[in-house]
C-alpha positions as CSV (number, residue, x, y, z in Angstrom):
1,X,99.6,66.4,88.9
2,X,98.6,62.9,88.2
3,X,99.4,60.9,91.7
4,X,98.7,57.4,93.0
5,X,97.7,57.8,96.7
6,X,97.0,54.1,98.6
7,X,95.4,54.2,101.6
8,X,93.3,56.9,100.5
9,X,90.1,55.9,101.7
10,X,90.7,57.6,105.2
11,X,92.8,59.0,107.6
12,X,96.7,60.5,106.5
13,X,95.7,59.2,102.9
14,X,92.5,60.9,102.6
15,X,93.8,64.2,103.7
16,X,96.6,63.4,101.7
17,X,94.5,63.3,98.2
18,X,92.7,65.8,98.8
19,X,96.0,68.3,99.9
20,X,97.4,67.1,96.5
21,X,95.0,68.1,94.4
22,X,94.4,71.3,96.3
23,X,98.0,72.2,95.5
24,X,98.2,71.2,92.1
25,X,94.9,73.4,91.5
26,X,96.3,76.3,93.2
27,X,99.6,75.9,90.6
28,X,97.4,76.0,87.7
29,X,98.1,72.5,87.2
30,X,95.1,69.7,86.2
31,X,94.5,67.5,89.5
32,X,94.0,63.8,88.9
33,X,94.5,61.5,91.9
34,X,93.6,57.8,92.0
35,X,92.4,57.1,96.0
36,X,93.1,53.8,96.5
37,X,91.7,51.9,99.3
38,X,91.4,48.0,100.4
39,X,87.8,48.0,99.8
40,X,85.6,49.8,98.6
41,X,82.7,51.9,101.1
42,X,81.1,55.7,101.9
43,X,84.8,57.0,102.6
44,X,86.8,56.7,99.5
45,X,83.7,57.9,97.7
46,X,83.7,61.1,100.3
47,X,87.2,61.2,99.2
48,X,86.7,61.5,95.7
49,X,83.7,63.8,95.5
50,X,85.9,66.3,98.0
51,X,88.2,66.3,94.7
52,X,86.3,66.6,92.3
53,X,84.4,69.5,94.1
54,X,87.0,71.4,94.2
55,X,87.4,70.6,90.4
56,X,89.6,67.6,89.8
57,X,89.2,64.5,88.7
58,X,89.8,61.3,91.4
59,X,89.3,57.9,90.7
60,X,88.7,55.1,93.1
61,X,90.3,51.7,92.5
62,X,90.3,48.8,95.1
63,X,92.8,45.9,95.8
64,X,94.2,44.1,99.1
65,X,97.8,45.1,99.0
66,X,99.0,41.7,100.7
67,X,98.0,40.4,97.0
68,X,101.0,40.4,95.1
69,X,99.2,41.0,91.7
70,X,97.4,44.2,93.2
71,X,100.0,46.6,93.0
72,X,100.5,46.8,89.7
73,X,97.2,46.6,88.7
74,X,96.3,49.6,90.5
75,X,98.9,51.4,89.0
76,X,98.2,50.4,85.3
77,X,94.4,51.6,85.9
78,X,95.7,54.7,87.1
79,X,98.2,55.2,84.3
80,X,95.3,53.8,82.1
81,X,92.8,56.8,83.0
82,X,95.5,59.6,83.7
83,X,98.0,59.1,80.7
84,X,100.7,58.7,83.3
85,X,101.9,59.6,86.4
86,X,103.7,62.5,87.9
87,X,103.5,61.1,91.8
88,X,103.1,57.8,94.0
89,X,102.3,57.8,97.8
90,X,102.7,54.7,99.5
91,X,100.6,55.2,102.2
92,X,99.0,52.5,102.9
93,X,99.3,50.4,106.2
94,X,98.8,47.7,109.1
95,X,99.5,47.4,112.6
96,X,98.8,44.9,114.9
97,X,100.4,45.3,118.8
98,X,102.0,42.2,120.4
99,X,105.2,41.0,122.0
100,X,107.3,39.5,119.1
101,X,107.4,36.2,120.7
102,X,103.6,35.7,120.6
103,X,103.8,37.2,116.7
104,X,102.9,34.3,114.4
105,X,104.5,33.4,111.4
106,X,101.4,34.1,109.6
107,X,101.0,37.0,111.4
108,X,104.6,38.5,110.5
109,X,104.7,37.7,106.9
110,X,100.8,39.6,106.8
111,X,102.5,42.5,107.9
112,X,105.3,42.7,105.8
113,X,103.7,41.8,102.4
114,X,101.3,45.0,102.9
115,X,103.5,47.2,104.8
116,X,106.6,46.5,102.3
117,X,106.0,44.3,99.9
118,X,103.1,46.1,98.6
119,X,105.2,49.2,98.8
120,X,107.7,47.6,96.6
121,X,105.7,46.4,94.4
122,X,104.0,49.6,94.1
123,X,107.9,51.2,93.2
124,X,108.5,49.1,91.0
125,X,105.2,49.5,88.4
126,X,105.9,53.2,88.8
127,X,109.4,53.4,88.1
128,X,108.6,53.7,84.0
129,X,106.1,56.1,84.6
130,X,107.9,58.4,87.3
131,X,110.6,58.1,85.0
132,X,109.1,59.4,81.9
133,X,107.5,62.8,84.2
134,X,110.6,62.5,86.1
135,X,108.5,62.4,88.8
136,X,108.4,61.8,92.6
137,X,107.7,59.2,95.0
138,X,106.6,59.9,99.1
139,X,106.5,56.5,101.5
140,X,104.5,57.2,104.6
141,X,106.7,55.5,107.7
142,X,106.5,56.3,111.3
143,X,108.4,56.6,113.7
144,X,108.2,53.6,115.2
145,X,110.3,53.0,111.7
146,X,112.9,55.0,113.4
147,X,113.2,53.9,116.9
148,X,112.2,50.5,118.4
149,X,108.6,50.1,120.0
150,X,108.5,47.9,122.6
151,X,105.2,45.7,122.2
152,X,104.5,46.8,118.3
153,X,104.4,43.4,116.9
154,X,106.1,42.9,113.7
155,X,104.8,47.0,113.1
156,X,107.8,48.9,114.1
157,X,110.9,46.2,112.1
158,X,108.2,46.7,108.8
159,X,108.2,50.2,109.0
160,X,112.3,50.0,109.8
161,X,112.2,48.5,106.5
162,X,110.1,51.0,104.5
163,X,112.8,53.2,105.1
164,X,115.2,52.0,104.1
165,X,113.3,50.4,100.9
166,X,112.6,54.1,99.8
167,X,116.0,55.4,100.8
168,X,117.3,53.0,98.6
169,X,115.3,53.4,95.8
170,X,116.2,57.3,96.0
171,X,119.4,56.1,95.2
172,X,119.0,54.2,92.5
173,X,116.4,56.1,91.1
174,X,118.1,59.6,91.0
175,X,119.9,59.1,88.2
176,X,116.2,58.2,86.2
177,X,115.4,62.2,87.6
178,X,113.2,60.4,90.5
179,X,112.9,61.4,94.0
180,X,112.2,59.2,96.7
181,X,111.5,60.6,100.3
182,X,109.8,59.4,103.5
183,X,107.1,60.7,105.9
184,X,107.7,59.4,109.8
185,X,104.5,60.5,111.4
186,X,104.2,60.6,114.9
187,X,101.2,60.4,117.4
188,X,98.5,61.4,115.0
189,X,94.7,61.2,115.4
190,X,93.2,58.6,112.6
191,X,91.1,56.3,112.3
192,X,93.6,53.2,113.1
193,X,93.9,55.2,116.2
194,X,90.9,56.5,117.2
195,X,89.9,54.3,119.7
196,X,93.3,55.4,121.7
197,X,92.4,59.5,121.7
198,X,88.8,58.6,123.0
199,X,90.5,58.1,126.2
200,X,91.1,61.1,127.8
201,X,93.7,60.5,130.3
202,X,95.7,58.8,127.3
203,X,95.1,61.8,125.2
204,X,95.6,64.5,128.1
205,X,99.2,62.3,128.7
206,X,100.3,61.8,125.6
207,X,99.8,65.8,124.8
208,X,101.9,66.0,128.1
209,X,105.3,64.8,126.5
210,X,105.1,66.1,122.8
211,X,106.6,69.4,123.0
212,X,104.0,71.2,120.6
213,X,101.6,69.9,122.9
214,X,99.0,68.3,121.1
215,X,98.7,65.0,118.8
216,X,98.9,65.2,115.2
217,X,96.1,65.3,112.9
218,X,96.4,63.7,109.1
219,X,96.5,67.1,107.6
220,X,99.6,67.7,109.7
221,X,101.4,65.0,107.7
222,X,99.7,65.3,104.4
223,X,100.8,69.0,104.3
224,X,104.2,67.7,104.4
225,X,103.7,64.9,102.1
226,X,102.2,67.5,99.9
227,X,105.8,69.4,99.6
228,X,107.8,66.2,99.2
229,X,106.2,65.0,95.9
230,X,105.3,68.4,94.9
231,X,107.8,71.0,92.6
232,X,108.9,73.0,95.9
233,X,111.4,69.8,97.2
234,X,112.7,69.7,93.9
235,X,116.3,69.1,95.3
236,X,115.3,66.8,97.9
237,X,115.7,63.0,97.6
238,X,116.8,60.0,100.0
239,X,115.2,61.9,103.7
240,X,113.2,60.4,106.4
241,X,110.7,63.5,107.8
242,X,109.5,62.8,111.3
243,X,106.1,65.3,111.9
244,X,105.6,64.6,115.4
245,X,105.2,67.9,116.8
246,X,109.5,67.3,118.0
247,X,108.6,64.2,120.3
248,X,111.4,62.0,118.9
249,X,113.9,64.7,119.8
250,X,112.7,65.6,123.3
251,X,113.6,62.2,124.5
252,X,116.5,62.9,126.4
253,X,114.7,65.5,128.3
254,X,112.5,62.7,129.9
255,X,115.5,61.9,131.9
256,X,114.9,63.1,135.5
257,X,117.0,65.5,136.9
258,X,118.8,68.1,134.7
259,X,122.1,67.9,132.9
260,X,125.3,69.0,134.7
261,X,128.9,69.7,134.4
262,X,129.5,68.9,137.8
263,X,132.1,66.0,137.6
């Protein structure tokens, strides 16, 4: 398993390369993931001695996604060291919280250049390589992606697109032998969001209203992503997995008072 993994360095991604890796051992296969992060520091080098532990072989390559030249760079050094590549996550991510009227311009076009753009752009240097493993590709959403989020910023309509960029590119791509899916996750403990979970009456609320009580933790989703670019989802292309412990779905039951069929 040779897979490209941005937004290694920490959080959903770091779990996420190492999960890969582990799987790919456990098939017999050779495990060689490139972590990529925006800079580099002490986590994506964690990150790469985890694999390599557990005997693979990781790479670390830097860029700024919000670079258009950066995607495909980090892809051609990956190819470069690896001979190919069987798997791209697109993991990497911003979010900045505002009312979309105080969003500026600036500020809108930083968030879609890394949270779509650079996904894109990612795509489209793989697309020869995914196409000669006949390979797989895993976008990591949210679901703010799938519902609107009242104070997100530009966030949630960048992530709306990611969706639909990889459910569009699962089409196109499946005649090449390519699957495309996406990861929604939903409240999950990172670093982006640490600072939120330190509070405990936020934590102790939030808990409250997901139905498997508790907030997600970055193995949750990279077990999932894990399946989706892995041999086990081999007939499964185009879908948008929320793992949010069933939140999304338990909206309706956040309505006071219980249904009736009382006219």
């Amino acid at each position: 398993m040779r897979a490209l993994v941005s937004g290694g360095s920490s959080g959903i991604g770091a779990a996420t390369s190492l999960r890969v890796a582990e799987a790919a051992l456990a098939r017999g296969e050779q495990a060689m993931i490139a972590v990529c992060g925006n800079r580099s520091g002490a986590g994506q080098e964690e990150v790469v001695r985890s694999i390599q532990s557990i005997g693979g072989a990781a790479i670390a390559l830097v860029g700024d996604l919000a670079d258009p030249d950066v995607p495909a760079q980090l892809v051609a050094d990956a190819v470069r060291e690896f001979g190919g590549l069987d798997a791209l996550v697109s993991n990497a991510g911003i979010a900045k919280p505002g009312a979309l009227t105080d969003v500026s311009l600036e500020g809108w076009d930083h968030m879609f250049s890394v949270n779509v753009r650079g996904a894109w752009l990612l795509a489209k240097a793989s697309h020869p390589h995914l196409r000669e493993s006949r390979g797989s590709a895993c976008f990591v959403s949210s679901m703010s992606g799938q519902l609107p989020h009242a104070g997100s910023g530009a966030y949630s309509p960048s992530k709306a697109a990611l969706t639909l960029l990889a459910q569009t590119l699962a089409l196109e791509w499946a005649p090449d032998g390519i699957r495309v899916n996406v990861v929604s996750p939903g409240m999950t403990r990172t670093g982006m969001t640490e600072q939120m979970y330190v509070d405990t009456q936020i934590k102790t609320a939030r808990e409250a209203i997901i139905p498997l009580s508790r907030i997600g933790e970055p193995v949750d989703i990279a077990n999932v992503i894990e399946f989706l670019v892995g041999p086990l989802s081999s007939y499964v292309t185009g879908q948008d997995v929320c793992v949010d412990g069933g939140f999304t779905k338990s909206i309706l039951g956040h309505i006071p008072g219980r249904p009736s069929s009382k006219p």
